[in-house]
N, C-alpha and C positions, 0 to 999 in steps of 0.2 A: 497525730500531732504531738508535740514536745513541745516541754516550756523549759524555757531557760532563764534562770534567772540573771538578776540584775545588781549592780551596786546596791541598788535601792530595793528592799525584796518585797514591795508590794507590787514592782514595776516589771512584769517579764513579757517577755520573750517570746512568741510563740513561733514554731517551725515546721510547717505543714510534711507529712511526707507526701512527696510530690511521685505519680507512676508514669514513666513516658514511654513513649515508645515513635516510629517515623512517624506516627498519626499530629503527635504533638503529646501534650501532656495531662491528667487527672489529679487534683487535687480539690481536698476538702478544706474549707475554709472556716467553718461554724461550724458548731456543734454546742444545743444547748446544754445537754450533759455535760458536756467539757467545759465551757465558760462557767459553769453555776459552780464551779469550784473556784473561780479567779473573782465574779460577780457576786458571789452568795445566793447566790438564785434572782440576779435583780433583771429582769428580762430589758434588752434593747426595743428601744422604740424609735430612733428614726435614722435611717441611715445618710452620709450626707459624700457628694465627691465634689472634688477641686481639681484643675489643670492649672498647672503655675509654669511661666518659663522660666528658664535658669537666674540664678541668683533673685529667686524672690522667696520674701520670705515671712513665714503666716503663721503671726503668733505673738508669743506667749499667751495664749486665752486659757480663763477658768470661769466658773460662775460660782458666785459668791450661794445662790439658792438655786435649786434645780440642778444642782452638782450632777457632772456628766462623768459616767466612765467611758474610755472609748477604747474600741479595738480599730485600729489603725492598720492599714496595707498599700502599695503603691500597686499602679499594676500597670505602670507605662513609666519607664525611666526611674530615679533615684533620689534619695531625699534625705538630707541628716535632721531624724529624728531628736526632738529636744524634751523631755519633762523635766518638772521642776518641781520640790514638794514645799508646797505654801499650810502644810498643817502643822501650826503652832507645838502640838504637843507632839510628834515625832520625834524620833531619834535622830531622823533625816531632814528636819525642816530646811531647805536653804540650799538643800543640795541638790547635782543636776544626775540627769543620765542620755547614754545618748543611743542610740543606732542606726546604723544605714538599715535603711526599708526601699527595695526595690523590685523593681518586678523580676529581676532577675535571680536574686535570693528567695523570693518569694516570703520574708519574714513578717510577721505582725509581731506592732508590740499592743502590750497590756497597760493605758492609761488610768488608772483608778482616779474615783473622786478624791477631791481635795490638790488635784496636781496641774498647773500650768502647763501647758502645750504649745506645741509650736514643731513647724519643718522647714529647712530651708534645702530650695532646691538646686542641686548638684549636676543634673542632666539638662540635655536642651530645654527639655520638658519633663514635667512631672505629671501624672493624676494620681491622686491618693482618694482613696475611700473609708471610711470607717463607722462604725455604728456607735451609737448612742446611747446611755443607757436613761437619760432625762432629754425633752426638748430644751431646744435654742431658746432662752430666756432673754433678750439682748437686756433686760432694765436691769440685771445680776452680773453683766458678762463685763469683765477684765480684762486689760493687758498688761502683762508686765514688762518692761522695758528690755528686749534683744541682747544690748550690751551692757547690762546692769554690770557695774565691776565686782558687785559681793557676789553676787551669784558665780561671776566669769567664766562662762560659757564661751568655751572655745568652737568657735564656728569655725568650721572650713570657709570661709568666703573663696570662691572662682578669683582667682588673679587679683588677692586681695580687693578687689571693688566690693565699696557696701553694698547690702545689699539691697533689691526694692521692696518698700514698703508701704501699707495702707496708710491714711493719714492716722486710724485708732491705733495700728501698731506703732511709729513712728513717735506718737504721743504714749505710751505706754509708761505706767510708773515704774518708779527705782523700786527696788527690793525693801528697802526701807521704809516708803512709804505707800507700798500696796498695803492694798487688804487682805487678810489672812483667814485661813479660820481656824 
């Protein structure tokens, strides 16, 4: 695996090497040695997947306690990856980063605590998977608002249509008056 970094350099990249051959293909996805350099040794405890159709869109989530980091992958169609760093004392607070993550790239990225989340999807279908490195906490859990203009987070939307959304995303705060830590 490879990491690449990112605008944001606590936020990478990760690039499996993938082995193929007519059979199909081999690739290593995890590796606890390798993440405890991204993680600091903070071991994953829950993994979680999602199927979304096209133009939906699932996020900006953080939790305020029980701060998740997540390693993210799609692994059926495509998705523009969105983080956001909500930590007060960064150099980066406020700023976004982005990437396609699809099964066809095969890319992961590196969510660390302290960063809003969110993907919206680009293919008919999407499933994403990712692991955790704290449980789902909902009475901590946030959203930040999709099209906040400070943040302005350039979406692809499909054929400009907004796009769909849960009623908690949909209710998501402005940048300015989330919570931060």
């Amino acid at each position: 695996m490879r990491i690449i970094d990112t605008n944001i350099c606590d936020v990478k990249i990760i690039e499996p090497s993938v082995y193929g051959d007519e059979r199909g293909f081999f690739m290593e996805t995890y590796r606890a040695s390798f993440m405890d350099v991204l993680t600091g040794g903070k071991p994953f405890v829950q993994d979680n997947h999602s199927k979304s159709s096209q133009g939906s869109l699932r996020g900006l989530h953080y939790q305020l306690q029980h701060t998740q980091g997540k390693l993210v992958r799609v692994i059926q169609g495509s998705v523009f990856d969105v983080v956001v760093d909500m930590r007060s004392s960064s150099s980066t607070f406020g700023q976004w980063v982005s990437a396609e993550l699809s099964a066809e790239n095969k890319k992961q990225l590196w969510v660390p605590e302290g960063f809003a989340h969110g993907f919206y999807v680009m293919s008919e279908t999407a499933e994403c998977v990712y692991k955790c490195t704290d449980y789902y906490a909902p009475e901590y859990d946030r959203s930040l608002l999709w099209n906040d203009a400070t943040v302005a987070i350039d979406w692809p939307l499909v054929e400009g249509k907004l796009p769909l959304l849960s009623v908690k995303d949909a209710a998501g705060k402005l940048f300015n008056e989330a919570e931060k830590f």
